[in-house]
One Martini backbone bead per residue (centre of mass of N, CA, C, O) as a GRO file, in nm:
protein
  274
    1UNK     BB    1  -0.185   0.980  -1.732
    2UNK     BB    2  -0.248   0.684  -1.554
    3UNK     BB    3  -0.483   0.402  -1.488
    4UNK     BB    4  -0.516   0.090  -1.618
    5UNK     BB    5  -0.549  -0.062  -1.325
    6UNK     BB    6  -0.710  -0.203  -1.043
    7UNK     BB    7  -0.603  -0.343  -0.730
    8UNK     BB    8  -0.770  -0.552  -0.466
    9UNK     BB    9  -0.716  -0.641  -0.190
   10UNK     BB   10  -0.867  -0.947   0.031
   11UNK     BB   11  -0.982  -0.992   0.356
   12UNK     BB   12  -1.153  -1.176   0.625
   13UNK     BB   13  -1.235  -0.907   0.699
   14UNK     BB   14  -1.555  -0.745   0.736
   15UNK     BB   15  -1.443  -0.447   0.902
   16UNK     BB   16  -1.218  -0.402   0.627
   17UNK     BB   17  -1.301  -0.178   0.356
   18UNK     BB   18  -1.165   0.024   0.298
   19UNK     BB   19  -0.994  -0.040   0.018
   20UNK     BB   20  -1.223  -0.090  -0.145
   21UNK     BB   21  -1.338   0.221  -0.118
   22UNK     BB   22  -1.056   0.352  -0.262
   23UNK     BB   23  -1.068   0.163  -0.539
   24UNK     BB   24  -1.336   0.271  -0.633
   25UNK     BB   25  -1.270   0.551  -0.634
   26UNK     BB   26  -1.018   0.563  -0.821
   27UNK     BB   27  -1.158   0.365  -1.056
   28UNK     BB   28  -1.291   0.583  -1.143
   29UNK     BB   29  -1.112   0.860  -1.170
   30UNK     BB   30  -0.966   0.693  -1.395
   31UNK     BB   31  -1.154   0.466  -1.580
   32UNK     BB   32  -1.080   0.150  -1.477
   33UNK     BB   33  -1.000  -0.145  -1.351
   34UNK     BB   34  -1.133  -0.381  -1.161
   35UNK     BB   35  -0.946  -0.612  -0.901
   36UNK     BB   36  -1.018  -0.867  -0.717
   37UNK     BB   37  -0.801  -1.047  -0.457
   38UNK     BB   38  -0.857  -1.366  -0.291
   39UNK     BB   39  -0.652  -1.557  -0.062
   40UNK     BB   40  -0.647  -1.911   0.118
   41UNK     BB   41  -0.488  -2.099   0.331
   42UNK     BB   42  -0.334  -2.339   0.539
   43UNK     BB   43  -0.109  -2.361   0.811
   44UNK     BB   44   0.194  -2.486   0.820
   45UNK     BB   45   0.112  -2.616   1.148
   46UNK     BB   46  -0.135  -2.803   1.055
   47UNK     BB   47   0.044  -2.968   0.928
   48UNK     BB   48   0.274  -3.070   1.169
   49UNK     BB   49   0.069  -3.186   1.275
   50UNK     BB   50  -0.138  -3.450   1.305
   51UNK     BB   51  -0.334  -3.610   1.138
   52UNK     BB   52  -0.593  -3.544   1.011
   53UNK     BB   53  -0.936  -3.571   0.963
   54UNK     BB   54  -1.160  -3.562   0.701
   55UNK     BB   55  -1.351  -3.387   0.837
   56UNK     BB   56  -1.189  -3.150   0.914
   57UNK     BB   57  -1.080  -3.097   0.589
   58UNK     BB   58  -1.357  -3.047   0.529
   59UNK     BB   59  -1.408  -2.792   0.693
   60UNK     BB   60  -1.187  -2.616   0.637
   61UNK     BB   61  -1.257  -2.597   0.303
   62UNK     BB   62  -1.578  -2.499   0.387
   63UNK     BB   63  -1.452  -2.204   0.525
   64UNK     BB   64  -1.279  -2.084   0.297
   65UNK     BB   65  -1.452  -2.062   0.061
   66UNK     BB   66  -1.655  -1.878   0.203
   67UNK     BB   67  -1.474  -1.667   0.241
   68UNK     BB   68  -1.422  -1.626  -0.067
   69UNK     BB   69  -1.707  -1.547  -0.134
   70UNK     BB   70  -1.767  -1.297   0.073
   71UNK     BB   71  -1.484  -1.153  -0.084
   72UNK     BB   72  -1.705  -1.115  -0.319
   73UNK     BB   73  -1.950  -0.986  -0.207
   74UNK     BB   74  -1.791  -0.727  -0.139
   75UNK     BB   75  -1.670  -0.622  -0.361
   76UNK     BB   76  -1.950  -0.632  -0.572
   77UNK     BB   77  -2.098  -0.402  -0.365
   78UNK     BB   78  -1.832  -0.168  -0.364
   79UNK     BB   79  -1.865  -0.159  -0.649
   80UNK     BB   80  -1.937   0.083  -0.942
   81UNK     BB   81  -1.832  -0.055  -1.183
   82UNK     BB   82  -1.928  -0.175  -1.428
   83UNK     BB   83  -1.904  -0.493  -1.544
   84UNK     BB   84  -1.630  -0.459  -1.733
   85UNK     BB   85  -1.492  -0.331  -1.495
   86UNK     BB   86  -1.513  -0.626  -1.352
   87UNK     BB   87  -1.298  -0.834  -1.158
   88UNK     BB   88  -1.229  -1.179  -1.057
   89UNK     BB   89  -1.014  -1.319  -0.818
   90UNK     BB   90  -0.913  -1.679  -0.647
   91UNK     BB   91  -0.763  -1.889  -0.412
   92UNK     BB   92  -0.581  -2.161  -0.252
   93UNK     BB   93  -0.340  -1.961  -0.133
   94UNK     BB   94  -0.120  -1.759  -0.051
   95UNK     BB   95  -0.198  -1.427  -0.008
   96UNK     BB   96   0.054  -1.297  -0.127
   97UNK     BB   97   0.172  -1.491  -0.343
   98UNK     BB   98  -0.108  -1.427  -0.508
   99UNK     BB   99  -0.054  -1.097  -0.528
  100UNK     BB  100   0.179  -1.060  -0.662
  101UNK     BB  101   0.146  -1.227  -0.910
  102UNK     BB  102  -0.131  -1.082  -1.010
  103UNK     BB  103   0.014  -0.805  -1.043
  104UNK     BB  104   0.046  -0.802  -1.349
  105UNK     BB  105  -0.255  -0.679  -1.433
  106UNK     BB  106  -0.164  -0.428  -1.264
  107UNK     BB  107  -0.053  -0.088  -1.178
  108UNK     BB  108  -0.219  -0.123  -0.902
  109UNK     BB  109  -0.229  -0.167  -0.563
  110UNK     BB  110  -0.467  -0.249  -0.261
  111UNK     BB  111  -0.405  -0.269   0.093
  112UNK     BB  112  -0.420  -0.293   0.380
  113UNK     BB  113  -0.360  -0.251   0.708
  114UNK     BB  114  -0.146  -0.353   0.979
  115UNK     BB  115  -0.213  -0.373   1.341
  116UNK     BB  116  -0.005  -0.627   1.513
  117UNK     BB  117   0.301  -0.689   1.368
  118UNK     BB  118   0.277  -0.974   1.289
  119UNK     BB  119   0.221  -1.250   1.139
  120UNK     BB  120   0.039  -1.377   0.908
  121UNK     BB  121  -0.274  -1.532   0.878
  122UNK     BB  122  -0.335  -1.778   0.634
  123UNK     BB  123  -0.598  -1.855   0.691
  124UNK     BB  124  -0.790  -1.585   0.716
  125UNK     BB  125  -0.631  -1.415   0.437
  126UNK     BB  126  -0.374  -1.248   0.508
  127UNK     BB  127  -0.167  -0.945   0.453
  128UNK     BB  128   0.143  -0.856   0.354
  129UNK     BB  129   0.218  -0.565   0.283
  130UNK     BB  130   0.585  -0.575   0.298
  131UNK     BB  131   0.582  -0.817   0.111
  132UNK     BB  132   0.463  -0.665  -0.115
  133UNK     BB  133   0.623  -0.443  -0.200
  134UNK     BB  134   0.883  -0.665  -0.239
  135UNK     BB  135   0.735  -0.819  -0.486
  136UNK     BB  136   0.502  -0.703  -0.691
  137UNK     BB  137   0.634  -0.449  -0.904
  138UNK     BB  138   0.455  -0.243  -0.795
  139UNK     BB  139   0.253  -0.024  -0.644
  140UNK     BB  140   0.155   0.022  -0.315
  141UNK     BB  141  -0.137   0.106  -0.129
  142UNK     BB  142  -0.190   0.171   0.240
  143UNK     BB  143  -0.506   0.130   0.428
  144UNK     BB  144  -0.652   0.187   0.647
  145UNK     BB  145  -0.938   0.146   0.820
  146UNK     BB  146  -1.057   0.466   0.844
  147UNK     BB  147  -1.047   0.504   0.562
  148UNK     BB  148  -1.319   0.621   0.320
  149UNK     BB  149  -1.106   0.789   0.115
  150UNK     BB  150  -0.945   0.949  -0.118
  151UNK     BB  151  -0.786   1.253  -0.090
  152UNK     BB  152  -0.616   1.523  -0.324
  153UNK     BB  153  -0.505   1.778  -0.179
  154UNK     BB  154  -0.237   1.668  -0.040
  155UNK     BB  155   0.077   1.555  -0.143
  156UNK     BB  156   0.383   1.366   0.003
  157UNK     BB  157   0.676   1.368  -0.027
  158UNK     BB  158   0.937   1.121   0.066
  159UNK     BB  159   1.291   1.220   0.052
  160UNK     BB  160   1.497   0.973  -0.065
  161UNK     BB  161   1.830   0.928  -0.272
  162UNK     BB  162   1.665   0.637  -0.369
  163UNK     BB  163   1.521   0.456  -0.592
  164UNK     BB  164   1.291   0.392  -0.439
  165UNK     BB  165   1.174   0.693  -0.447
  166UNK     BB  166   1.234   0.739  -0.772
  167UNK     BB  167   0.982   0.526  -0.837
  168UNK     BB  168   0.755   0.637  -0.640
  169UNK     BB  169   0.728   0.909  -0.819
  170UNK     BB  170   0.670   0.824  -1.069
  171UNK     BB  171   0.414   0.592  -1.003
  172UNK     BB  172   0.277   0.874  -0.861
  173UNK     BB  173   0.209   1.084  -1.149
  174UNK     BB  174  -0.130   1.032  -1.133
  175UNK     BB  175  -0.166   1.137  -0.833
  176UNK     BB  176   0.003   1.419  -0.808
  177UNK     BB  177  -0.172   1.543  -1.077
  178UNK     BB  178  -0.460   1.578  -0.874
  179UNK     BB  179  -0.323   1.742  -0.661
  180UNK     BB  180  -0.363   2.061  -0.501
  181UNK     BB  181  -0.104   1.976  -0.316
  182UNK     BB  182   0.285   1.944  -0.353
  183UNK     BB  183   0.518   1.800  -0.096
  184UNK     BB  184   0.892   1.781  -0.110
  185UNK     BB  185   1.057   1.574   0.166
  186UNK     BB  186   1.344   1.616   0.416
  187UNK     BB  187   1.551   1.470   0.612
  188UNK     BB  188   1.731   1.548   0.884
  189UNK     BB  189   1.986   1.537   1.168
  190UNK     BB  190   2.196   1.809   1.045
  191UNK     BB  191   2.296   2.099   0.912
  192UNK     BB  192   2.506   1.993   0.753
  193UNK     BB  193   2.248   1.859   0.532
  194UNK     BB  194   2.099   2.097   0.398
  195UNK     BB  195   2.193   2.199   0.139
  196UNK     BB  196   2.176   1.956  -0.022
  197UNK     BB  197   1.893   1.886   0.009
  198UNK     BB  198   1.809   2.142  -0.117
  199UNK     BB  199   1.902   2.044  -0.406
  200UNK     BB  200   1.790   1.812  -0.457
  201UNK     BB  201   1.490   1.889  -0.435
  202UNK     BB  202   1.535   2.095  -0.674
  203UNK     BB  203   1.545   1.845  -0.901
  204UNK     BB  204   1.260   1.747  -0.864
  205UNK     BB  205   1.117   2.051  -0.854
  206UNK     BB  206   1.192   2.033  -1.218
  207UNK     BB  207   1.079   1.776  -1.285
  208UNK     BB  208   0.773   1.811  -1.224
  209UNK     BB  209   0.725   2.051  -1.373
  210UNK     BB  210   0.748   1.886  -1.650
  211UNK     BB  211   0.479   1.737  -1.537
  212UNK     BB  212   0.286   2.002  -1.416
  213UNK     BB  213   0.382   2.061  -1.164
  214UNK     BB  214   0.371   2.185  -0.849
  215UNK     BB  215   0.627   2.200  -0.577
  216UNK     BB  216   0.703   2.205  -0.248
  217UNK     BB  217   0.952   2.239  -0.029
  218UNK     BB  218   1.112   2.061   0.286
  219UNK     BB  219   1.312   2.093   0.532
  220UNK     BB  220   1.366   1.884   0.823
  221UNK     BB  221   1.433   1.770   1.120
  222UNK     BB  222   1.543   1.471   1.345
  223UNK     BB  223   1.491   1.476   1.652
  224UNK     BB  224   1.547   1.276   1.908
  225UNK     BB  225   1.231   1.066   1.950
  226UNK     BB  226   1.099   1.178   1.689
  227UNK     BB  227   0.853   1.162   1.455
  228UNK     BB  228   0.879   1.157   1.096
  229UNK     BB  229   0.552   1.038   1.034
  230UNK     BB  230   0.414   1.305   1.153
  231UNK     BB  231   0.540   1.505   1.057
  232UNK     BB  232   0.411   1.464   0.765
  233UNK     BB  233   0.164   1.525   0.823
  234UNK     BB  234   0.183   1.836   0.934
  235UNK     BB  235   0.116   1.918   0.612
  236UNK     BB  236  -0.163   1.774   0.545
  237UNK     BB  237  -0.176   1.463   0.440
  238UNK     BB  238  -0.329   1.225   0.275
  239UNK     BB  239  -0.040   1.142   0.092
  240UNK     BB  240   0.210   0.937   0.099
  241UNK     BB  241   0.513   0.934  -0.068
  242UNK     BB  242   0.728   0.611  -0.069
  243UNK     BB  243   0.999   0.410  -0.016
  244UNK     BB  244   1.043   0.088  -0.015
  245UNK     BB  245   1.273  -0.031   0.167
  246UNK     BB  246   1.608   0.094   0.129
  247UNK     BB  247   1.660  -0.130   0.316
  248UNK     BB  248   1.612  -0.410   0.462
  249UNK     BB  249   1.379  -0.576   0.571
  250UNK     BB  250   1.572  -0.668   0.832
  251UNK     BB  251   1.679  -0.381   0.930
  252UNK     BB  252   1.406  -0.264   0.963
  253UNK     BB  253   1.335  -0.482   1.214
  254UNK     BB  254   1.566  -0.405   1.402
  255UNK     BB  255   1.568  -0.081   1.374
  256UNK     BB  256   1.386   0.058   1.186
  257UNK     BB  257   1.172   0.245   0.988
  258UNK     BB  258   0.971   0.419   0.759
  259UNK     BB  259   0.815   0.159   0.631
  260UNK     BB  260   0.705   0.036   0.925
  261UNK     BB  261   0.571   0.290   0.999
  262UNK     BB  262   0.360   0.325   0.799
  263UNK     BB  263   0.233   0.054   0.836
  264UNK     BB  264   0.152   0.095   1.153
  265UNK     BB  265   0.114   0.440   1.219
  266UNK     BB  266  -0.102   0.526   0.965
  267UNK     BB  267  -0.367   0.755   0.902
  268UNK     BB  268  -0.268   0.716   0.600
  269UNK     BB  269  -0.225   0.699   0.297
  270UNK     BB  270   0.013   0.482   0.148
  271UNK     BB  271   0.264   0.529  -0.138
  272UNK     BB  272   0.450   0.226  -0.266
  273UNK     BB  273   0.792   0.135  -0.357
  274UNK     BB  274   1.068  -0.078  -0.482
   0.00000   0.00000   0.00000
């Protein structure tokens, strides 16, 4: 079991090349097909404004353009496999939109984390990694700005009984079966809730079993106040496995919650699944 496709999302931020780099490590040790991905279009607002100039129109387009010319030569620069096994894809539509659809190609997608929590800026060409895990039908790594490559010494599966958790785990058993140490944890409130977790836990690590994987559980308290997605770097993973918004994406963005903290203040890659 593999990856025989992977793609990369490209925005047009050219000092934030993690995902390239994280892309092209992968698509080696899977010995997979990479595809770059990049588009931008002008924002709605721009459109709303007074009727713009010609003159205006058209240096917006071959700003554009040079954009995502740069995020092929960037692209280009950064892949290490041979030509048949590099594809580039791009055009002048919203960035999630276009890298959504463009997901049929690829078995996973990777694209950078966002760190400043606003709605994407869609001249820039930048990708809203959260709307893209819920659409795209694909599996998602979310990788920060310092990530060098991926290591995979350690996978942390972040498990919740729900279709999500168990889509997120299926999806990354090409990366999970190459971990050198695989830990499945799950959170409770208070101990009233630890046997269950325990058995669940349990249901889970005879499941990887059965696929190779040998993983320890370990079920943590989530006492008020405390992070728990620092709690679970604490057991050293390189990469969290785990379900994406099994609440709706509104619901976690008024009261928070795990797939929006791993978006926001993850300093490790995050395998995401919805």
């Amino acid at each position: 079991m593999g990856f025989s496709s992977i793609m990369v999302g490209i925005d047009f931020d050219p000092s934030n090349n993690a995902p390239l780099r994280v892309a092209s490590h992968l698509a080696t040790q899977f010995d997979a097909k990479l595809i770059g991905v990049a588009a931008a279009d002008l924002p709605w607002s721009f459109y709303a404004q007074e009727a713009p100039t010609l003159a205006v129109v058209d240096q917006l387009g071959a700003d554009l353009a040079k954009g995502l010319a740069d995020a092929e030569r960037r692209f280009r620069s950064a892949a290490t496999q041979p030509a048949p096994q590099i594809e580039w894809r791009s055009a002048r539509a919203t960035p999630t939109d276009y890298i959504a659809h463009q997901a049929r190609a690829a078995d996973l997608i990777i694209v950078g984390a966002r760190r400043d929590g606003g709605l994407p800026d869609q001249f820039m060409g930048q990708i809203d990694p959260g709307d893209l895990v819920m659409r795209a039908g694909r599996p998602v790594i979310v990788v920060p700005p310092e990530a060098e490559y991926l290591d995979l010494k350690c996978a942390v599966i972040a498990w919740k009984d729900t279709r999500e958790a168990r889509r997120a785990v299926i999806d990354s058993l090409p990366l999970i079966q190459k971990a050198k140490d695989v830990i499945i944890a799950e959170v409770i409130e208070d101990e009233s809730q630890r046997e269950g977790a325990h058995g669940r836990l349990h249901d889970v690590v005879r499941w990887l079993g059965r696929h190779g994987i040998a993983a320890a559980a370990r079920v943590f308290d989530f006492p008020e106040g405390e992070d728990p997605v620092g709690k679970l770097w604490d057991y050293g993973a390189d990469i969290v496995v785990a379900g994406g918004y099994g609440h709706s994406r509104l619901r976690e963005w008024i009261f928070g919650g795990f797939t929006d903290s791993f978006l926001k203040r993850s300093a490790r890659c995050v395998f995401l699944a919805h």
